[in-house]
Each structure stands twice: as C-alpha cells, then as structure tokens.
N, C-alpha and C positions, 0 to 999 in steps of 0.2 A: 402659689409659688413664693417662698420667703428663704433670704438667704444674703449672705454677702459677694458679689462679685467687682474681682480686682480686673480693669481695664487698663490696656496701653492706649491711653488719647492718641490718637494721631496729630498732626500738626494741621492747624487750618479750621478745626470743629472748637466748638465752643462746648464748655461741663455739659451746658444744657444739650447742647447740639446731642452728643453724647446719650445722654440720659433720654432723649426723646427716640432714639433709633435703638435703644435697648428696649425701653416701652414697648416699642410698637411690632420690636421683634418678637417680644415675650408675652406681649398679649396681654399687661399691666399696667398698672397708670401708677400705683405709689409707687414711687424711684425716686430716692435721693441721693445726695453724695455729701463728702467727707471734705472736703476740700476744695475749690474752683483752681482752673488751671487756665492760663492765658490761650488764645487762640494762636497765637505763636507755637506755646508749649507743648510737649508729648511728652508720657510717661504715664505713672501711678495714680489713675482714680478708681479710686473707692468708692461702689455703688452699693446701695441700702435697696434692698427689695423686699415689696409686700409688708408683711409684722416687721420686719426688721427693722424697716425705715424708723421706728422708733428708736433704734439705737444711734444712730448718726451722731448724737452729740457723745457717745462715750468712744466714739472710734475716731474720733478728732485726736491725733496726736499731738503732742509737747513739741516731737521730732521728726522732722523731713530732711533727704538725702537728695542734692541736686548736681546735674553735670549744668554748668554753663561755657559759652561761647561770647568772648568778647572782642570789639573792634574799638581800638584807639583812635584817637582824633575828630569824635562827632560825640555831638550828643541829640537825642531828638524831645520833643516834646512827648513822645510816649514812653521813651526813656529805653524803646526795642527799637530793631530797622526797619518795624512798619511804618514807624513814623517822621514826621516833618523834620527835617535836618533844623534845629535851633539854634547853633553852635558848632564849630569848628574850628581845627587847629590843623594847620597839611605839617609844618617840619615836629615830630616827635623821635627826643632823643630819649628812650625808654629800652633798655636790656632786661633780660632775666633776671637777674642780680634786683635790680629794681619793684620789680612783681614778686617777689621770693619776699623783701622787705618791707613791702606794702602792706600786703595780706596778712604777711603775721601778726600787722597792728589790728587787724578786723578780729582777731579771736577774741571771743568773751561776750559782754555784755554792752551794747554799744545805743545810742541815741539815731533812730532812722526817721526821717522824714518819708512819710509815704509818695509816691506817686498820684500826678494828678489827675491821672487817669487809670482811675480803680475805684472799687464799690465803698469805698468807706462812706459813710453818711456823715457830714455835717449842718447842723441845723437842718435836719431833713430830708435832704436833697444830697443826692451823690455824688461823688466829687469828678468824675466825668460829665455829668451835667450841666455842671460850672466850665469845665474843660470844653466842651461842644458849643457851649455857647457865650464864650468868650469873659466868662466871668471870675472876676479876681473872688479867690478865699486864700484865707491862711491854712495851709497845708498840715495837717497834726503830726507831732513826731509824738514817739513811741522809742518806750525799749525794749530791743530785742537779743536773740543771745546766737553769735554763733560760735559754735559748741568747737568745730570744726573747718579750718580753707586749705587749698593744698594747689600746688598748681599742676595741667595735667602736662603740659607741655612746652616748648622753648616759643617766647616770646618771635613770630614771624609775620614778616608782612603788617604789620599794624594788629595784629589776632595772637588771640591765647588763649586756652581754656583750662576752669578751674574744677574743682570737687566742692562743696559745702554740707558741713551739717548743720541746719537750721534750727531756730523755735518755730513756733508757731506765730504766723502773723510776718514774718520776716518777706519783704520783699526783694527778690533777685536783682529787683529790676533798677532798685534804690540803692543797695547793695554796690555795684557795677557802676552807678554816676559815682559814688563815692569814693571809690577804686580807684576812677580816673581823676577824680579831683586832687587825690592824696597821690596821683604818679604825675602831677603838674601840670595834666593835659582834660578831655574830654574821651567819655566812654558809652558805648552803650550795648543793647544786648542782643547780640545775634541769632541765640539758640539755646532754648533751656528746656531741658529733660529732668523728670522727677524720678530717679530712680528709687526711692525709698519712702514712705509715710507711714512711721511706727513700723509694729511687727510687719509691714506688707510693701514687697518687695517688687522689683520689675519683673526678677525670673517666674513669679507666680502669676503676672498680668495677663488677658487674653485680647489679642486683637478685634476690630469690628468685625474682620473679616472670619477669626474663631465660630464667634458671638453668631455669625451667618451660615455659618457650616455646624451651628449645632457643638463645637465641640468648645465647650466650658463646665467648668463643675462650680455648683453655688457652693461655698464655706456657710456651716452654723457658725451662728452665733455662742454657741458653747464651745468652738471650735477658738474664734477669734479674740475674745473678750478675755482678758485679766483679770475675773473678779472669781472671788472662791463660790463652789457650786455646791450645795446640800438636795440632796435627793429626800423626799418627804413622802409618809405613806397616800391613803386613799381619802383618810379622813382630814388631814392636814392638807391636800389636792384641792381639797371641796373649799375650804376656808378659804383657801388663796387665791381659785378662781373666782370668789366671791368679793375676790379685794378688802377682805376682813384687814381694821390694825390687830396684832396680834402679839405675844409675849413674844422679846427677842430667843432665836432659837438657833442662832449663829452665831460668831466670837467678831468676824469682821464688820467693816460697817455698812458694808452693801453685801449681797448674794445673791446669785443667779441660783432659785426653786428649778428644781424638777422633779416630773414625774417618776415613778419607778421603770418606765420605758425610758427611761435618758430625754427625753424631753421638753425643751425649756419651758414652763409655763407664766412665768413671771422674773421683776429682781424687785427685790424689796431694796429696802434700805434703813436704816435706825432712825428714830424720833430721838431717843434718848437711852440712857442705859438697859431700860425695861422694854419699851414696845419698837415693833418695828413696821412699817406701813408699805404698800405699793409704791414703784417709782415707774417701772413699767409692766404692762399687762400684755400675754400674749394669747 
C-alpha cells in the first residue's frame, strides 16, 4: 500500500499517536508525516505511506493556514492552556480596534523566538529537555514570514480568534506571546486548528474514525506533487529502474519518470546541464 493520506488530528493525540493507529490499522509500519502538530492541535496532517514516505521532504510546504484561539491576561510556560500559569495580568483594557492594530504589525517577515517547549535541537538535546528538567538555554530565534492575519471575531470576555498564513517553521504558539506582548498585556493559546498545508486542505482530511470505517482514499503521488512528469518507453524503464546517471532528457530540474501505464517509477533530478541522476527510486 503506498500513497498519500490527508488526516484531521484530533485534539488530545500526538503526530505520532496518529501515525501509529494508522499503522496498525493499515497493516504498515513505513508511515511518515509532513509536519508535527501539538497534542493541543487538530487539523491537517499529512501522512506518507509505504514508497511514498520517500517523498515527505518535497510535500513540506513553504505554507500553512491556521485558525487560532486566544485568551488575554496569562501567559504559561508552554505558551498553550496546558500549561503552568507563568504570568498574569487580571485588569485588561484591550477592544477590537486594538487587535485589528496589533496584527497588522505581525504581516511580513518577522524575528520569532521559539518556544521552550518544542523539538528544536540545541547542542544536542531538545529544547524541552532543558524545559523538563529545569535547565536554562538561550532560546533561538529565527525569521519567519507571515504572509497573512486577520481577525475572526470581536475581542470577548478576554478571548479572540484569528486566521494566519504562515511560513514554514512559524510557531502559533510564539506568534500569540507576542500578540500579547504588543497589546500591553499577556497571551496564550487556547486552540489551534491547521486548516491548510500547501495544496492540502481540511475539506479533503479523513477522520480516525473514516480511517476505521474503511472509508478513505490514498492520493498518488503523481496526483499531489508539483514537478513536471515525462512518461518514458520500455527501454528508457529499464535504465531508470536501474538507477543509471543518464543524458538529461527533461527541460526542468527535477521530474517525476513514468511508466507508460502512468506509473510513478522514479524522480530524477539534474547534476548539471547534461546528465541527470536518481533522487528517488520507486
């Protein structure tokens, strides 16, 4: 079984959690994914089955679509509401008007400090690692782009939620402390939904509970992928299942081979103007 399948995470499971009940439903052990999503979060994960799990790193989007939920006057040390209240502010004089001109400063291309409880590696070790067990690091920032903020509704009760288009790499959750920092107060993240990564949308997601009834369909990889596709005869077949370098025979700088049955059997990619080599083998 090889193929793409788009899942709605539920809230509560973790990527892996996820990836291990599809396994085991499907009777497969290569299963990867495209993205990790907080055990908070639900939405868009993108699963890599069988051959495909090779692709995983060309279905890493640039762009993600997010619904968040926030609440003013806390902030926590996990920077969501699972966590340890760090900070607090009870009187917030914070309207619409205020959020409308906050966020617009977030459009574009911005300096984020990660969270310190997230998988980045510093010298080694994870930077939840250092978090769990009480140890100071300097937090990395990074620049990130978003593309897109919007708000979805009137600032109530201390809560409000927004829209984002993100880069890749952008954390919501980092995002939202600095939200609240630029609205005078303390913020953190109630609720975050992935409605979008790249071309793969939530309306095309299948639940666990689909996934359990059987009712999902795997997407090709010829299906999903943005690269231009050359169909090749019997004897050019043989070459490439051979993983030969060979005279470039495409104008692009990668291509997805296939069979004359439409069937992916490799993507090459250029060496240089002349030859062009395997990148993946299917």
């Amino acid at each position: 079984m090889n193929g793409i399948l788009v899942i709605d995470k539920p809230k509560g499971y973790t990527s892996r959690d996820v990836v291990n009940i599809i396994s085991k439903k499907l009777g497969i052990k290569k299963i990867g994914h495209t993205g990790t999503l907080d055990p908070i979060a639900t939405g868009v994960l993108v699963l890599c089955i069988g051959k495909c799990s090779k692709l995983a790193e060309l279905l890493v989007s640039t762009k993600k679509e997010y619904v968040a939920k926030v609440r003013l006057g806390i902030e926590t040390d996990t920077l969501d509401i699972t966590g340890k209240v760090v900070k607090r502010q009870d009187n917030i004089n914070v309207n619409k008007q205020d959020v409308l001109n906050v966020l617009d400063t977030f459009r574009g291309n911005i300096i984020q400090e990660v969270p310190k409880y997230s998988a980045v590696s510093v010298s080694g070790k994870r930077l939840y690692e250092y978090a769990r067990n009480n140890l100071e690091v300097e937090l990395p920032k990074r620049e990130v782009t978003i593309y897109d903020i919007e708000l979805l509704d009137n600032v109530w009760n201390k809560e409000f939620s927004f829209s984002c288009t993100v880069s890749k790499g952008t954390y919501i959750r980092s995002l939202i402390r600095d939200i609240g920092y630029s609205l005078n107060t303390y913020a953190t993240m109630v609720e975050l939904r992935r409605v979008k990564q790249g071309s793969f949308s939530i309306d095309e997601a299948y639940t666990l509970e689909d996934i359990e009834k059987d009712n999902y369909k795997l997407l090709s990889p010829v299906e999903v992928l943005d690269i231009p596709k050359v169909i090749v005869n019997k004897d050019m077949e043989f070459k490439i299942k051979n993983g030969q370098v060979l005279k470039k025979f495409f104008s692009s700088s990668i291509a997805m081979i296939l069979n004359q049955d439409n069937e992916l059997i490799a993507i090459y990619k250029e060496i240089d103007e002349v030859l062009v080599k395997p990148f993946k083998m299917f």
